[in-house]
BALUM-916624 format. One line per 4 residues: number of its first residue (from 0); their letters; for each residue x, y, z of C-alpha. Coordinates in pm, 1 decimal, always signed. Layout:
BEGIN
NUM = a = X/Y/Z | ...
END
This chain:
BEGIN
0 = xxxx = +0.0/+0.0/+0.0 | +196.7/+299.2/-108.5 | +219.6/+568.3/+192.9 | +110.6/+845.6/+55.7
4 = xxxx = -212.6/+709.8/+14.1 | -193.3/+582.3/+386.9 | -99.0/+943.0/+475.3 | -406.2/+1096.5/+281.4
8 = xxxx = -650.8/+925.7/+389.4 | -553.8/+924.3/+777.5 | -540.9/+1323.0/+685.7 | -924.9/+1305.1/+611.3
12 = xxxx = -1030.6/+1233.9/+927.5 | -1113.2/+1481.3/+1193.5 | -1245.7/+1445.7/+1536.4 | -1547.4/+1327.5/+1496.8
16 = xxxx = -1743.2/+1019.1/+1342.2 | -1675.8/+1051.7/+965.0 | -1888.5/+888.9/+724.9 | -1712.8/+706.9/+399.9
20 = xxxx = -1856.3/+894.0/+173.1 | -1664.6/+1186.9/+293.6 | -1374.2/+1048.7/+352.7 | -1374.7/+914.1/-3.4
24 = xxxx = -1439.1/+1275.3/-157.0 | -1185.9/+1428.2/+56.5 | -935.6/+1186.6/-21.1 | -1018.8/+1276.5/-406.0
28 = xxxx = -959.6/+1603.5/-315.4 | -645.1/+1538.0/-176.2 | -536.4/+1383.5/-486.1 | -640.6/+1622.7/-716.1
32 = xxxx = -880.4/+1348.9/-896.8 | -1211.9/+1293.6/-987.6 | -1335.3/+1046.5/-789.3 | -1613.2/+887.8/-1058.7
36 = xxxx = -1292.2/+850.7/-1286.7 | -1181.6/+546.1/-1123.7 | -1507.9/+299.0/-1171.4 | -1349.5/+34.4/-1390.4
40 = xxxx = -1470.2/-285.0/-1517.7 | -1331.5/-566.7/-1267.6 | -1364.0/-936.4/-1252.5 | -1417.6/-1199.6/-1473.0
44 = xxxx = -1772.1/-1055.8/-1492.0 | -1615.0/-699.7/-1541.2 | -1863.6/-534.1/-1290.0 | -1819.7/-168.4/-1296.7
48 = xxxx = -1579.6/-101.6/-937.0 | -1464.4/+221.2/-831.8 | -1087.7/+61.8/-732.8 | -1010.4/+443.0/-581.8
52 = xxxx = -1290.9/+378.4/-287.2 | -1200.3/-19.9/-291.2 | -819.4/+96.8/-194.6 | -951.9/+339.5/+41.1
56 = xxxx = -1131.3/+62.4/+216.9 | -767.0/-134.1/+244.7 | -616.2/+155.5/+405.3 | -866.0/+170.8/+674.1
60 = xxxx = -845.4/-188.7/+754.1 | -470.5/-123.7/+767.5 | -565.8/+188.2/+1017.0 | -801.5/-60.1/+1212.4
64 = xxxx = -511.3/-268.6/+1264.7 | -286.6/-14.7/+1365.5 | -549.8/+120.6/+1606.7 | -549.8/+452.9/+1465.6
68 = xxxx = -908.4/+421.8/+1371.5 | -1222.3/+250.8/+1485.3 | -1584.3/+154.5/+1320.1 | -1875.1/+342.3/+1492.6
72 = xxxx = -2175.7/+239.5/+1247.9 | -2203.0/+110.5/+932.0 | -2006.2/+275.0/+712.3 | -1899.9/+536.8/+943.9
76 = xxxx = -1524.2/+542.2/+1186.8 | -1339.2/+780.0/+1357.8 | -952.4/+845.8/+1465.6 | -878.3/+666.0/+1838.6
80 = xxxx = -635.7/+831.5/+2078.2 | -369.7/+750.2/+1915.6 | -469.3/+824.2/+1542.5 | -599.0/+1149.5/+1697.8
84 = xxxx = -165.7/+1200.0/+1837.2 | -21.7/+1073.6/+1537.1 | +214.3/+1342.0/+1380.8 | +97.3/+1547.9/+1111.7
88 = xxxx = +362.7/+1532.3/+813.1 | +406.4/+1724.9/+514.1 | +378.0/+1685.6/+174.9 | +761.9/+1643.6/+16.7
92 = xxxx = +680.2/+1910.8/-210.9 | +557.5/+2165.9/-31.8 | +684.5/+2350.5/+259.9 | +577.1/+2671.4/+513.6
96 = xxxx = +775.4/+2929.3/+703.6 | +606.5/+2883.8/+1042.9 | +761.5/+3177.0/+1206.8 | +1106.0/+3381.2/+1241.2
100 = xxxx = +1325.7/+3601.5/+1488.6 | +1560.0/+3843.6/+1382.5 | +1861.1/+3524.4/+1403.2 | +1655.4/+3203.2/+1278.0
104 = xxxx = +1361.0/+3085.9/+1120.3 | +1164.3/+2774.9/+1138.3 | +1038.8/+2610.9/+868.1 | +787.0/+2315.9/+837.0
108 = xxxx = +876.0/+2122.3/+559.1 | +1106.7/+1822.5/+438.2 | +1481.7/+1920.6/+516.8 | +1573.0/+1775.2/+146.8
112 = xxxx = +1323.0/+1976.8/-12.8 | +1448.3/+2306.2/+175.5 | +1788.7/+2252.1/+101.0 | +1764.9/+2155.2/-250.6
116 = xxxx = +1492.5/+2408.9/-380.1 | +1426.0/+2686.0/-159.3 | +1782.3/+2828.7/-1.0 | +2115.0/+2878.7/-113.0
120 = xxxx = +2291.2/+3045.6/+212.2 | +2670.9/+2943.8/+297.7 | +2604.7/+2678.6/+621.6 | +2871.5/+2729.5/+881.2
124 = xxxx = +2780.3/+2436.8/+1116.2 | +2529.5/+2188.5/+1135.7 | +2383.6/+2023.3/+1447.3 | +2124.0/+1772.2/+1434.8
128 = xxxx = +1993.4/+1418.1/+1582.8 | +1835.5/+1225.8/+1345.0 | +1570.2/+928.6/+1433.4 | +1758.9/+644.6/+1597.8
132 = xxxx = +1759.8/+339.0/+1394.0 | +1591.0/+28.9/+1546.7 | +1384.0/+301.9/+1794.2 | +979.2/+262.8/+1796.0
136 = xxxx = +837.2/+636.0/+1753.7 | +512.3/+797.8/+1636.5 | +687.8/+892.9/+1305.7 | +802.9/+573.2/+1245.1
140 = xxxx = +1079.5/+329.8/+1326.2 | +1406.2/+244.2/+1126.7 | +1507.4/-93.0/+1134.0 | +1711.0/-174.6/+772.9
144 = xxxx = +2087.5/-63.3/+836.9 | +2169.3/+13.8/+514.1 | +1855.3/+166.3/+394.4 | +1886.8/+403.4/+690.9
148 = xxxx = +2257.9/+524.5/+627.4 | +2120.5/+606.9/+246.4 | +1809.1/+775.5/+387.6 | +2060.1/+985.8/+615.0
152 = xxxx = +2300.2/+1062.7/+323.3 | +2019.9/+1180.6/+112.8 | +1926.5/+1434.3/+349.5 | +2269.6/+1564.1/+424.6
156 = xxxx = +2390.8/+1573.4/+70.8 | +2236.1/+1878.5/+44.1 | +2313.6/+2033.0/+274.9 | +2687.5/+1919.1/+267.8
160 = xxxx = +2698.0/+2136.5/-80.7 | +2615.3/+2463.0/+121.4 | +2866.8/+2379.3/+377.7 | +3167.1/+2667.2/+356.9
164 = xxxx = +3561.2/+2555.7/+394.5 | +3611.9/+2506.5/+695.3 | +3231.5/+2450.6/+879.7 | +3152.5/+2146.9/+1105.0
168 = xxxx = +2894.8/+1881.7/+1132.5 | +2774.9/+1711.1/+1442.7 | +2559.2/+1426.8/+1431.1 | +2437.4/+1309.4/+1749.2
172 = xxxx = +2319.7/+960.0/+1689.3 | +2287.4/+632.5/+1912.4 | +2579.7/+332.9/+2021.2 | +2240.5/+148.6/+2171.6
176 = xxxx = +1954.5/+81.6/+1953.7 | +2043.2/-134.3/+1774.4 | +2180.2/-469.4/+1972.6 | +2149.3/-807.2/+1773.6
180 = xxxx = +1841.3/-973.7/+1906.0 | +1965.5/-1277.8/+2036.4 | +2287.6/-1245.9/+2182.0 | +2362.1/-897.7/+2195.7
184 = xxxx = +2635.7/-816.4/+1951.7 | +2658.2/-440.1/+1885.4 | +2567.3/-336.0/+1476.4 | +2891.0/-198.5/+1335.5
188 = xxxx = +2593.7/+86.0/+1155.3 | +2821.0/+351.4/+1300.7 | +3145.2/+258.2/+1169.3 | +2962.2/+202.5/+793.3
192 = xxxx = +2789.1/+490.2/+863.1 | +3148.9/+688.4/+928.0 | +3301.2/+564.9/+637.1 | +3027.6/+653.5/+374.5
196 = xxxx = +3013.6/+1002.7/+544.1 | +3330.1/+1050.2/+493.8 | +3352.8/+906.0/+128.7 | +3044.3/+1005.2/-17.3
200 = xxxx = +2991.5/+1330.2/+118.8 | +3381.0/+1451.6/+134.0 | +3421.8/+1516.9/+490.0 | +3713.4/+1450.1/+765.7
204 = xxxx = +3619.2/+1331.6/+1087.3 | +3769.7/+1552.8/+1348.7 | +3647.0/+1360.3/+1681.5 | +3371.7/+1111.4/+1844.9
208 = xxxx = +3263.4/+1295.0/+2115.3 | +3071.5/+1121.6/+2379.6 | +2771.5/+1274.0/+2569.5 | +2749.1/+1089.4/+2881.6
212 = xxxx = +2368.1/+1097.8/+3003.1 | +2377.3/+971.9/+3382.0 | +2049.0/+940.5/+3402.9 | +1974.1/+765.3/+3066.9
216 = xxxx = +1692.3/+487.9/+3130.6 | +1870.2/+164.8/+3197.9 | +1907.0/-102.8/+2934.9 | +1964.5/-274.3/+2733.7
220 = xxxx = +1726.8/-464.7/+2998.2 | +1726.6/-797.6/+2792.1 | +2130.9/-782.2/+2802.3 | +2183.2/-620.3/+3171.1
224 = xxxx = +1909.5/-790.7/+3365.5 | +1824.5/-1081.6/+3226.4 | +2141.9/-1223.2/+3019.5 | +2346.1/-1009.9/+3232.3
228 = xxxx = +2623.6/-960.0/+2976.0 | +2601.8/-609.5/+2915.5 | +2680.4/-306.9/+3146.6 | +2457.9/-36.0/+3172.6
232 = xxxx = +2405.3/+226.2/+2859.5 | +2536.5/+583.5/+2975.3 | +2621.4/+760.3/+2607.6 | +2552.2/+867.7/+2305.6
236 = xxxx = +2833.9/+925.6/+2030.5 | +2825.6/+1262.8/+1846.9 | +3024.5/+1222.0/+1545.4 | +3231.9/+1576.4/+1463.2
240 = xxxx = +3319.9/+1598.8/+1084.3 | +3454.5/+1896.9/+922.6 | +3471.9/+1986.1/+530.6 | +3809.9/+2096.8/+574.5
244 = xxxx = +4043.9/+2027.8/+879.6 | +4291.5/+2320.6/+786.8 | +4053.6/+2626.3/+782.6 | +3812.6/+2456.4/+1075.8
248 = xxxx = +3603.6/+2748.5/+1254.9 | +3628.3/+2561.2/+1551.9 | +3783.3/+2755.4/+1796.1 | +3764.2/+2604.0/+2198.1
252 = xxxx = +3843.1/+2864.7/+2389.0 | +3464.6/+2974.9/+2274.9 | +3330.4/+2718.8/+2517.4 | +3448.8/+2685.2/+2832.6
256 = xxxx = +3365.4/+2585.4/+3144.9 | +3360.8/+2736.4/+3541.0 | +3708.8/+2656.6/+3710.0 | +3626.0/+2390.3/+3988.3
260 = xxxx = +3650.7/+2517.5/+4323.7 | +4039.5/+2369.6/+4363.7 | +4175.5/+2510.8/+4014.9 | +4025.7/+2864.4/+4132.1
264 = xxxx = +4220.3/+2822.5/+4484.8 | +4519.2/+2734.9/+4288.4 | +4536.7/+3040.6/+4055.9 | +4440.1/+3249.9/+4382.7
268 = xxxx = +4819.0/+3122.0/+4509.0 | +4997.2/+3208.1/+4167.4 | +4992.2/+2873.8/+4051.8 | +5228.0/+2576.8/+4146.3
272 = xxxx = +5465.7/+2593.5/+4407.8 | +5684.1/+2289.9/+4390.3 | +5840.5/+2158.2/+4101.5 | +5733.7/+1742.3/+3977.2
276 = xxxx = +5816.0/+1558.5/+3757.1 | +5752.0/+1194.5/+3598.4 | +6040.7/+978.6/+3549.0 | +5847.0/+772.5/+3234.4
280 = xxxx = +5652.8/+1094.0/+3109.7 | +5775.0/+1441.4/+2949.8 | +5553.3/+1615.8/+3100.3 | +5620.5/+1763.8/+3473.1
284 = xxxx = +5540.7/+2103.2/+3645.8 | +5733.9/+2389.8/+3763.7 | +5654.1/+2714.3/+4024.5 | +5402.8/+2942.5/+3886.4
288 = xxxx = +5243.0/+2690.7/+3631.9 | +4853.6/+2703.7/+3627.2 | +4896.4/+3071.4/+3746.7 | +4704.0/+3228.3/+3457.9
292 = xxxx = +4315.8/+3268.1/+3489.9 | +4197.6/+3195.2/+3135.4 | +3816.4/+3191.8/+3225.3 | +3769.3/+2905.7/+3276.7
296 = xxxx = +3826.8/+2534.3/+3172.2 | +3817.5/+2352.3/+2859.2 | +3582.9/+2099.6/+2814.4 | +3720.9/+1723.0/+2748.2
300 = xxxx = +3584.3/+1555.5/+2451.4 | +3323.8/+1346.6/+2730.2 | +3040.5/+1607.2/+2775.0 | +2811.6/+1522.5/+3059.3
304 = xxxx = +2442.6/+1646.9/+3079.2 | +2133.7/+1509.1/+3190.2 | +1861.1/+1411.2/+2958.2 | +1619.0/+1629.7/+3082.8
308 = xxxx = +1650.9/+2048.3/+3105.8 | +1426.6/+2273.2/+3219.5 | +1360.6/+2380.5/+2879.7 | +1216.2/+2057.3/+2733.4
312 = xxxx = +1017.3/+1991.6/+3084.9 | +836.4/+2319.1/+3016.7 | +797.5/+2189.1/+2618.8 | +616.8/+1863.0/+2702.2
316 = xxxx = +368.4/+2115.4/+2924.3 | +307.0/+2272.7/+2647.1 | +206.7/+1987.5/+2450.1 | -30.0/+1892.8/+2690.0
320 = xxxx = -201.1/+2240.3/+2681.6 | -211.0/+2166.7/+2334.5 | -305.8/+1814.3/+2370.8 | -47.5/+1733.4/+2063.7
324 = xxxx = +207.4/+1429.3/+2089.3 | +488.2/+1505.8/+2264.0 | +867.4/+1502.1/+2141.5 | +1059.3/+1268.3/+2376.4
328 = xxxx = +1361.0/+1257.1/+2166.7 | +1546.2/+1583.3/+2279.5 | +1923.1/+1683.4/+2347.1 | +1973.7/+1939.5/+2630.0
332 = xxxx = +1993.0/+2316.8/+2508.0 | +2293.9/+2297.4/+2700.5 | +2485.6/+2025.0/+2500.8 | +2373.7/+2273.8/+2178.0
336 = xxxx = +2554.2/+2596.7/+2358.1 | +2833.4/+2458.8/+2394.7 | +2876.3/+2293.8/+2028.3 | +2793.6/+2558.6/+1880.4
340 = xxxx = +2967.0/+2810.8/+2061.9 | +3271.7/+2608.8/+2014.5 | +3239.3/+2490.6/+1589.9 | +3057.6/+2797.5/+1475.1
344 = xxxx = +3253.5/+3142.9/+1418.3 | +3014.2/+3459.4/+1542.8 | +2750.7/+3526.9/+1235.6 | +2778.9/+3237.2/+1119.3
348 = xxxx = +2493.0/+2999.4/+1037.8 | +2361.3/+2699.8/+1193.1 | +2106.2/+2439.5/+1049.7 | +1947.2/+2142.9/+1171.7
352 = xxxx = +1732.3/+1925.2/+936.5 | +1579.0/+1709.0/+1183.0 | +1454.2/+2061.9/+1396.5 | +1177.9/+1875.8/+1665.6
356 = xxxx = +1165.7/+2136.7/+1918.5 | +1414.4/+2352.1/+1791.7 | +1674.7/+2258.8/+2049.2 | +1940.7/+2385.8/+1782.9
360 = xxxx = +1768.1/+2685.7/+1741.9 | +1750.1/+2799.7/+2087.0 | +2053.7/+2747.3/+2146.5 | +2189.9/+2941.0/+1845.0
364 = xxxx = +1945.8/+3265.0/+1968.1 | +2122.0/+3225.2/+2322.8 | +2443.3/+3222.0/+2136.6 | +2381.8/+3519.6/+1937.6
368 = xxxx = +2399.7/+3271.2/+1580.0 | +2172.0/+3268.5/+1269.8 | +2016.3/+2948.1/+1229.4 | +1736.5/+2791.6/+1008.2
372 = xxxx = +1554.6/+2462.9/+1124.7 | +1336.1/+2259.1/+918.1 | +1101.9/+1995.8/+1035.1 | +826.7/+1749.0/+887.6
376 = xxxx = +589.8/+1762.2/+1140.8 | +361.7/+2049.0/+1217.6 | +294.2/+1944.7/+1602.1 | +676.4/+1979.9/+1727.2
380 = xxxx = +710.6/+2312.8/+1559.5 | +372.8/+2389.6/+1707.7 | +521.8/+2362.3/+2049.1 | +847.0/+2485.9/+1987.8
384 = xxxx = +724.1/+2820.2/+1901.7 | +686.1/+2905.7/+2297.0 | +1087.5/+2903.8/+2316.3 | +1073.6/+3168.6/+2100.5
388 = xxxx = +829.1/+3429.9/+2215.5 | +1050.1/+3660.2/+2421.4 | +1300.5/+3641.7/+2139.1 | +1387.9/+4033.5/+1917.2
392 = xxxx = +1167.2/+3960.8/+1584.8 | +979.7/+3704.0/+1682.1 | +673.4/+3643.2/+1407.3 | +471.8/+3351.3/+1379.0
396 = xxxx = +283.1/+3281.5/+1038.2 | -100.6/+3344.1/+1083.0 | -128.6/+3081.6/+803.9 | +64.7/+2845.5/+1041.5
400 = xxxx = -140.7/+2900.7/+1313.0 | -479.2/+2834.8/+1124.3 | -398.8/+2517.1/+1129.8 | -460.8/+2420.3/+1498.3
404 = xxxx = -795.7/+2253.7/+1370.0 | -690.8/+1920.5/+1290.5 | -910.2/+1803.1/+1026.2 | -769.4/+2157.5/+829.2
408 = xxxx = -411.8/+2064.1/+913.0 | -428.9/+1720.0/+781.0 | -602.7/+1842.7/+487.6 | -395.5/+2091.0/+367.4
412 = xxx = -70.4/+1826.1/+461.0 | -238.6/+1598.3/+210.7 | -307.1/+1818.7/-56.4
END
């Protein structure tokens, strides 16, 4: 059953009990058809069938299954719970700016059609999670290796083209969904995922960077409670490529950290006072080393933040008052301050394809960088507009906003 169709005819439902009829002209609609068009001759008796409504009627036994819709009456269904929450995607050939500050705008659409058709601006970084393979969400769920490092090149190609000498790209992406079923053996996805990345789309990999999550849900649970082979997961890679090692923008003294409490009582003093030194290593210290305040501390390549912020706690409020699905998938804004601080030079400009709630975004406004986020579903950007409201510029599309009525968002996603 091709998706699209799936898609369309989901879109024709609202909130309440919709007869077929109506579903079967607004699915027409959708398609730009005539509905009486499609009554062919079928069978051996070649009985006049209308094979548009007879496909239609698949689909929502494919719903039914899914339990996104249920019959009501003869005839007659409407969306359950969770067909009512399922994500509201866009067309791939459309798109809508949802709304804009004087730094960034947001726009709902397809990342590859944004980046191929609609701008041309020199990228400086970009930042961006994609959907973890092998990981059940409402927008779908990954599960062929290789068809998801092609699906992932195809959106970054693009996007690689507008990339200046010099810019970075950070892919946060995860070490633990995928685990061999049986016996736990990791997929090597990341390492084939490194190479092509590096082949296909011409860039040098500067650094795996780990973002150590303490309070990352434990699992693997069939590997660390029942097998008991595995140690807890704690980490995420983030893979750092650049286009060009030479020129890189990246620049660490741009994010720092606060001096601990000891290195601040040490440059208080003027720094060492004793000379050491290492018989097997060259390096040692001498009086007055560690005197300089520089401040504060470079990070190490291990970044540690919690999975939760306060940012994405007030977020999934929001999508309650909203009553939209919520994003669970998040990195902290915190985690985005300090890459981007750190990869992308002042005026440059960051993008993120995969934009959910705009964590990238908010980030680059507290940073004082342009950045442009795109994203296929209307709901996340729906939420993600509250980070923005207290931000210089701030404009939301009235057009955007129109479409808070479900059954008028899912049409006009269809059409």
């Amino acid at each position: 059953m091709q998706r699209d169709l799936f898609d369309t005819v989901i879109n024709a439902y609202g909130d309440d009990v919709e007869a077929n009829e109506d579903v079967y002209e607004r699915v027409s609609d959708a398609l730009h058809t005539d509905l009486a068009s499609h009554v062919k001759p079928v069978g051996k008796a070649q009985a006049p069938v209308n094979v548009l409504t007879r496909k239609i009627r698949w689909v929502q036994q494919s719903l039914k299954r899914d339990g996104l819709i249920e019959r009501v009456g003869q005839g007659q269904w409407r969306l359950t719970r969770e067909g009512k929450f399922r994500l509201t995607q866009i067309n791939a050939n459309k798109y809508m700016v949802a709304a804009h500050t004087e730094l960034g705008v947001y726009i709902w659409a397809r990342s590859e059609h944004v980046f191929n058709n609609v701008i041309d601006s020199d990228i400086h970084l970009c930042l961006t999670s994609p959907p973890y393979i092998g990981i059940e969400r409402s927008y779908g769920t990954h599960t062929n290796e290789q068809a998801y490092i092609d699906w992932l090149l195809s959106i970054l190609t693009p996007i690689r083209q507008r990339m200046v000498k010099g810019a970075s790209l950070c892919l946060n992406i995860s070490n633990d969904s995928v685990v061999r079923s049986r016996f736990g053996a990791r997929s090597m996805y990341l390492e084939k995922l490194t190479l092509k990345m590096a082949e296909e789309l011409e860039l040098e990999l500067m650094d795996r960077l780990c973002w150590f999550a303490n309070n990352k849900a434990p699992g693997p649970t069939q590997f660390t409670s029942i097998r008991r082979t595995h140690l807890l997961t704690k980490y995420e890679p983030i893979l750092w490529f650049c286009t060009d090692a030479e020129h890189c923008f990246a620049h660490n003294a741009n994010a720092k950290q606060p001096y601990s409490a000891q290195m601040k009582k040490l440059i208080a003093e003027g720094g060492e006072s004793t000379t050491r030194t290492t018989p097997d290593s060259k390096h040692g210290v001498k009086p007055g080393d560690f005197a300089n305040d520089n401040g504060g501390a470079l990070f190490g390549n291990v970044l540690q933040h919690g999975i939760n912020c306060a940012e994405k706690n007030q977020l999934v409020k929001e999508a309650e008052r909203l009553g939209l699905a919520p994003n669970n998938a998040t990195f902290p804004v915190a985690l985005a301050k300090t890459l981007i601080q750190w990869l992308c030079p002042e005026g440059g400009l960051v993008v993120d394809p995969f934009g959910g709630y705009a964590t990238t975004g908010s980030a680059a406004e507290q940073t004082n960088r342009r950045w442009l986020c795109t994203e296929m579903h209307w709901d996340y950007i729906r939420v993600a507009l509250a980070r923005f409201k207290q931000r210089a510029g701030y404009f939301v599309n009235p057009r955007f906003l129109e479409l808070d009525e479900p059954l008028i968002r899912r049409r006009f996603a269809s059409a």
